[in-house]
N, C-alpha and C positions, 0 to 999 in steps of 0.2 A: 424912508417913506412908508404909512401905513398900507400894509397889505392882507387882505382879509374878507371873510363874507360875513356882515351881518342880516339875518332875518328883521325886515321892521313889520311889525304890525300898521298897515297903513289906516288915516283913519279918511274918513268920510269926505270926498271934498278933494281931495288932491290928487295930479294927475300923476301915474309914474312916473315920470319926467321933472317935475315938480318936485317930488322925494329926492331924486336923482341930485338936481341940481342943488337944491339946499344943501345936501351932504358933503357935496364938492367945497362947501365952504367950512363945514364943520371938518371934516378930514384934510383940508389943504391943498386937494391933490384934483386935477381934471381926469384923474381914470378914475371915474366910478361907472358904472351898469347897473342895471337891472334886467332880475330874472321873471321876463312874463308881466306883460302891461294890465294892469288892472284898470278897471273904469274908474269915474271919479265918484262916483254914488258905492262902490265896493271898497271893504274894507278885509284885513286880512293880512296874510302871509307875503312879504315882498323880500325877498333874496335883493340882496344889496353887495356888490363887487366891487371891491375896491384895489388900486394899484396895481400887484401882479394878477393878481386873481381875476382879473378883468380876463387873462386869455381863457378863463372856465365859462363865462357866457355861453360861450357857441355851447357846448354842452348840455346848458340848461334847457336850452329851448323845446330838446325834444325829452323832458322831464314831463311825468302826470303830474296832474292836481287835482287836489280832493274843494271839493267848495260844499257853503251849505248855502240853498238856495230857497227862496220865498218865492212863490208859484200864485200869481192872485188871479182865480177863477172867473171871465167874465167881463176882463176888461182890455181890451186891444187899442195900443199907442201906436204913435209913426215910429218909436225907439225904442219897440218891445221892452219897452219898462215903463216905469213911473214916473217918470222925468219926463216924456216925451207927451206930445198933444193929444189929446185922449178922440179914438177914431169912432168906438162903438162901446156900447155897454150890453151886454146879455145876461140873461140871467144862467144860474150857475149850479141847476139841478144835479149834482154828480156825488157819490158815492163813495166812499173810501174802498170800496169792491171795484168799483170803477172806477176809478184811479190808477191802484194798484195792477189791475190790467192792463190798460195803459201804458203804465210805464215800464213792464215790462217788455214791450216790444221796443223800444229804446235804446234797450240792453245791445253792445258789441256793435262790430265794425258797421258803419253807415255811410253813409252823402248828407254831406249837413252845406245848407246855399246861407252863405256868410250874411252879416245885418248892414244895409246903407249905411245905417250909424257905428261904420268902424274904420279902422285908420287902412284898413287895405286900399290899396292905390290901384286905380284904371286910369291906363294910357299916364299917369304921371301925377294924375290926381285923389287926394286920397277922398274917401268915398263920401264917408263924413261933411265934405265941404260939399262936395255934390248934393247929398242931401239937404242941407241947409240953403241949399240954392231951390230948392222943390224939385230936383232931378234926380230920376229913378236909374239906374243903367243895368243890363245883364248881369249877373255874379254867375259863375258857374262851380260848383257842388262841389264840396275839399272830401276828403275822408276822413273821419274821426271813428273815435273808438272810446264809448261811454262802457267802461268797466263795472262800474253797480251807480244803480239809482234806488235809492231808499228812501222811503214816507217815512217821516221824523215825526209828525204832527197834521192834523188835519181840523181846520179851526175857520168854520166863518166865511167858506170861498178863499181862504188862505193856507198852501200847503208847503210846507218845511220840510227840502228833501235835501237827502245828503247827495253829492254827486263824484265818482270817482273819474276822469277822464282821460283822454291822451292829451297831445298839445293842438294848438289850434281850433278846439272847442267852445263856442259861444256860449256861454249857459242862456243868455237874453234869450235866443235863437230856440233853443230850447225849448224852455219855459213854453217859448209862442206852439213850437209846435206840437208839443205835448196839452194846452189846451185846445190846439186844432185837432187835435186826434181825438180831445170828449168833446167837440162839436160847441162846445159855449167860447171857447177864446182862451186866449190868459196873457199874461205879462210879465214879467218879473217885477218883483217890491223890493225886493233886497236881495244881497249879493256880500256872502264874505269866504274868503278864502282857508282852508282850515290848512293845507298842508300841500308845500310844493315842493316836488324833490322831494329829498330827505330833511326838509325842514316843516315844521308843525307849530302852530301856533304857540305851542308852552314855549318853545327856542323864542320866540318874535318878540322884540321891544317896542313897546308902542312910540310913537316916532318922535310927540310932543316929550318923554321922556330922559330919552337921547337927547333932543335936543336941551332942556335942560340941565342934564349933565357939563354936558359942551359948555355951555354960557356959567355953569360955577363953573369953570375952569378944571375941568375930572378929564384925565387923559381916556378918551372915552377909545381910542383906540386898541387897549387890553379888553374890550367887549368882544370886536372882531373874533369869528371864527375860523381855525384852520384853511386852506383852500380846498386840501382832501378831503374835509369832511363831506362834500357833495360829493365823493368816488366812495364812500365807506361799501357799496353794494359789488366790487372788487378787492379782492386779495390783495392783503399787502406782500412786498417781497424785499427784502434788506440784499442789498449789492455788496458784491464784493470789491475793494479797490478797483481792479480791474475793469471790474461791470458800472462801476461806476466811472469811469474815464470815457466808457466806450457812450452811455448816456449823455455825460456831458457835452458830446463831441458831436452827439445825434447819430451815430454811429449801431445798429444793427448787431448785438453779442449775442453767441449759444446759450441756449438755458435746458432745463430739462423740466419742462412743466405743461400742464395739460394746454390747449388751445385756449384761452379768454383775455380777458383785457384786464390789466393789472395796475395797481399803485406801487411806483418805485421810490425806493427809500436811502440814501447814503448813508454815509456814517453820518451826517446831523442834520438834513433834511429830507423833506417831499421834495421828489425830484424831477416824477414825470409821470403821465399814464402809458401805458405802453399796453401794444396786444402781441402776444405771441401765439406761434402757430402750430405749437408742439416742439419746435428745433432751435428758435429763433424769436427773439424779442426785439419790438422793433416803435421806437418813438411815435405815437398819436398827437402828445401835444406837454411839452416842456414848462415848467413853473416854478423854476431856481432861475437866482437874480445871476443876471451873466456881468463880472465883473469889467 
């Protein structure tokens, strides 16, 4: 069975789920995932798990992403974008001096209050349908952590900013409230992803492509990327037989290595992440096929 992470470029219009499921038929297999729900008007970077690689997800989740974000001055929707029913117009006297001030206060750890138009669930419903019902409810404040925000372009009441993030970060949310902070509004216009994890957009296949690979008949599965390639930001470390039995077993071996979390290697596989603690190496999470 194919086992693997491909990055798809997703394009405009599809929901990750959507990507998700299509794939399940191109690869054969019902273990696919994705890493990090993108919207369906966003395009970009989507991590795509397939088979074993599926137990790397939980993983991903708490990976940054880099996005590049359209900021349109002035106009405020019910779904802090462009898509959504347009609430007010204002005009959009602001500065690229004032901007740039701005958005520096943005910068590092916050409270960001999540959008109606997102799939989080209250009381068992997710919020999304709530709002399409014309019902508003509570959200109360996540924490996120906006690592750089950068003015790419500033053109027309429309600003191109790069965004570096933690996870669970809205850019829509954003948008809104970085025009709430110059006092005319704003929304987002566009939305693409440049890099999640240790994947970037050069790695990304655009999705239509793949798929046609697939349908001429290209074993599209030699695309697939390693599983370790999302752990490259850990040490490799090659087992010795012994170290290697003791992993296979999920069994706790002595090492002599500094304290962090490691990529384990056999004689002819990725084997497992493992963290040790200075004395002792000890299984986080296994991804060799158990015969």
């Amino acid at each position: 069975m194919a086992t693997g992470i491909i990055p798809i470029d997703k394009p405009q219009g599809w929901t990750s789920q959507d990507v998700a499921a299509r794939l399940r038929r191109v690869f054969q297999t019902r273990r696919i995932g994705h890493g990090g729900t993108l919207d369906p008007m966003a395009t970009g970077v989507l991590p795509i798990f397939v088979g074993r690689a599926t137990r790397a997800v939980e993983f991903f989740e708490s990976a940054q992403k880099e996005y590049i974000a359209t900021l349109r001055l002035g106009l405020l929707t019910d779904t802090q974008d462009v898509t959504g029913r347009i609430l007010e117009t204002r005009p959009a006297d602001v500065s690229p001096e004032a901007l740039e001030a701005v958005l520096a206060r943005f910068l590092g750890p916050q409270m960001q209050v999540p959008p109606m138009y997102s799939a989080l669930k209250v009381n068992g419903q997710k919020l999304y349908e709530l709002a399409r019902q014309g019902k508003a409810v509570e959200r109360q404040p996540r924490p996120i952590t906006i690592y750089e925000l950068e003015l790419l372009e500033f053109r027309d009441g429309d600003c191109r900013l790069r965004v570096r993030c933690s996870k669970g970060t809205y850019i829509r949310t954003l948008c809104e409230d970085i025009g709430k902070a110059l006092g005319c509004g704003g929304c987002m216009a566009a939305l693409r992803r440049s890099r999640a994890g240790a994947y970037t957009l050069d790695q990304a296949l655009p999705l239509q492509l793949l798929l046609d690979r697939a349908q001429a008949g290209e074993d599209v599965s030699s695309l697939l990327l390693p599983v370790d390639s999302m752990f490259e930001s850990s040490p490799p470390v090659r087992l010795t037989p012994r170290q290697e039995r003791a992993c296979r077993c999920g069994a706790a071996f002595s090492v002599a290595l500094a304290p962090g979390t490691y990529r384990l290697y056999g004689a002819s596989e990725f084997l497992a992440l493992d963290r040790c603690d200075g004395t002792r190496m000890q299984t986080i999470k296994s991804f060799f096929e158990v015969n």
